[in-house]
C-alpha positions in Angstrom: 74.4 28.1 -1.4 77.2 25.6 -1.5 75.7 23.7 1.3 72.7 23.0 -1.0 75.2 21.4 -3.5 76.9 19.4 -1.2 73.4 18.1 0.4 72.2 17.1 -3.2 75.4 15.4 -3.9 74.7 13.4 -0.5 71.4 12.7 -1.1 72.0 11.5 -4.4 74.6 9.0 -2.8 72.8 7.9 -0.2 70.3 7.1 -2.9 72.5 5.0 -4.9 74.3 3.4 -1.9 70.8 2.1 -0.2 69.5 0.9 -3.5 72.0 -1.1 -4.6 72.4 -2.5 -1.3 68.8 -3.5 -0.9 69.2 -5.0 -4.6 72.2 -7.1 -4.0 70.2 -9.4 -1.8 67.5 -10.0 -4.3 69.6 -10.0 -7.5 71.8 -12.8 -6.9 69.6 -15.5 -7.2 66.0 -14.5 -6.7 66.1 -11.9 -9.3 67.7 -14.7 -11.8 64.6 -16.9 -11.4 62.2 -14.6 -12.6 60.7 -14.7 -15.9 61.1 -11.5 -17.0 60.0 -9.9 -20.9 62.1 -9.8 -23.9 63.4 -5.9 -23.5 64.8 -6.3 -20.2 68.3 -5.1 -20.0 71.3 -7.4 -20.3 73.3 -7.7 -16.9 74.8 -4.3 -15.4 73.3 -2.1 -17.4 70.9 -1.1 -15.2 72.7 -0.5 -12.5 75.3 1.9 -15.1 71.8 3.9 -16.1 70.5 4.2 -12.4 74.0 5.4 -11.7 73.8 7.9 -14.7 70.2 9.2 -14.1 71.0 10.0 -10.7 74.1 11.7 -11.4 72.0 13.9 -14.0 69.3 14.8 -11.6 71.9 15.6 -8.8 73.2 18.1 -12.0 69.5 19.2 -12.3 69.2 20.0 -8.6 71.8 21.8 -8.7 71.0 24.0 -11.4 67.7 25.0 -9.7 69.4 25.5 -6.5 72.0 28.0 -8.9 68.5 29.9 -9.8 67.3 29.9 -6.3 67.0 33.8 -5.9 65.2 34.4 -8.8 62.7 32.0 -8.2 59.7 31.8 -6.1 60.5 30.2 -2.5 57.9 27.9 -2.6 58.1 26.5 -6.0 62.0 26.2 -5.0 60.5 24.3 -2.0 58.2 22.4 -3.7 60.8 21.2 -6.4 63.3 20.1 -3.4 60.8 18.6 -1.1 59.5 16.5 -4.1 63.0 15.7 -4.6 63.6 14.0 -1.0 59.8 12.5 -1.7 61.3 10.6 -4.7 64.7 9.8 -3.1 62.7 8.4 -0.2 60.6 6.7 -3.0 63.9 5.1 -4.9 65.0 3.8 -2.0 62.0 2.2 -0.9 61.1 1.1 -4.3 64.7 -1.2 -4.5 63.2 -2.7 -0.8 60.1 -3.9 -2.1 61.3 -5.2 -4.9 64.6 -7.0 -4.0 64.2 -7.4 -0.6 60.8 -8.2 0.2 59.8 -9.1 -3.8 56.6 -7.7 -3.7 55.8 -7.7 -7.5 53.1 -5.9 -7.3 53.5 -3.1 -4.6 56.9 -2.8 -6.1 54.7 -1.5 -9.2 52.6 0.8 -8.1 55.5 2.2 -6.1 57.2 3.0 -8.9 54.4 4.6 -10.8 54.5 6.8 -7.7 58.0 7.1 -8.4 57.5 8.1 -11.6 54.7 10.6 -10.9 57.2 12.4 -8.8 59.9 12.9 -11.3 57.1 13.7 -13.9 56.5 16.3 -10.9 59.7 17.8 -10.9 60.4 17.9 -14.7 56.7 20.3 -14.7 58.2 22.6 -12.1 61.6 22.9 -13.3 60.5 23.4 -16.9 59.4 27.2 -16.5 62.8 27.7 -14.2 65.1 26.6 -16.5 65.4 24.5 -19.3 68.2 23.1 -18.9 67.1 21.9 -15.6 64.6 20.3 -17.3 66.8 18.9 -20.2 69.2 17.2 -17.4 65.8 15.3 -15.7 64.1 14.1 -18.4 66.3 10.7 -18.8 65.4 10.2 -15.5 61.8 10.5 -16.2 62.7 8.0 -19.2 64.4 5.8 -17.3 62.1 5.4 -14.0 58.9 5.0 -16.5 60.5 2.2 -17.8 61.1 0.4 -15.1 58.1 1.2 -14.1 56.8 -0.8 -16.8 59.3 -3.5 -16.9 57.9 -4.2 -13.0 55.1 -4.4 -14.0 55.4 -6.7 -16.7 57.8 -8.6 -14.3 54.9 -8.7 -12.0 51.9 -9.9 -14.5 54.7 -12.7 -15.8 55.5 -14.0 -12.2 51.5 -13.5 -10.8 
């Protein structure tokens, strides 16, 4: 069981680690140039709510993983697997984006992104609400920047 935590923690590092070093590239002077809309957040403060959405979701995971016996296997799968989908899709997400600045793709990535974490938050809900009260800023937070991408995108097109 404690292996579980320890991989979630990981995984949840990893997460952070590869994203922001795929964003450093692209924020330091492309990102600047971009015309970007009214609400988007001042400096680091995305960076500080990645940081604290991931942290909760880890918390999440772990809470599931906590219920693990008295749960189905394969929604327990399902939940995980969807997990490692969306950590795959963060990671990939900050590529596109800062790396390669692909506007676009970058936005219907993260809709994707978002879809997955909307996935999650349906599973977990009948599990445990609590679960499901730790995801939700996550779910806030990635359809968001969803939309700030994509108004990112339409005002650089």
């Amino acid at each position: 069981m404690y292996l579980s935590y320890i991989l979630i923690v990981l995984i949840a590092a990893l997460v952070s680690f590869a994203g922001s070093s795929f964003a450093a590239s692209g924020l330091k002077i492309w990102y600047k140039g971009l015309k970007k809309p009214d609400f988007t957040p001042k400096d680091n403060t995305s960076e500080k709510a990645w940081i604290a959405v991931l942290v909760l979701t880890g918390i999440s995971l772990i809470v599931i993983s906590r219920e693990r016996l008295q749960i189905d296997s394969t929604i327990y799968l399902l939940i995980m697997g969807t997990a490692v989908l969306n950590a795959v899709l963060n990671i990939f997400w900050n590529y596109l984006f800062f790396t390669m600045h692909e506007l676009g793709l970058a936005a219907i990535e993260a809709f994707a992104l978002t879809l997955t974490v909307l996935a999650m938050t349906i599973y977990m809900f009948p599990i445990s609400i609590l679960a499901t009260l730790f995801i939700i800023p996550y779910l806030g937070w990635c359809a968001f920047t969803a939309y700030l991408n994509y108004k990112i995108w339409e005002l650089n097109d």
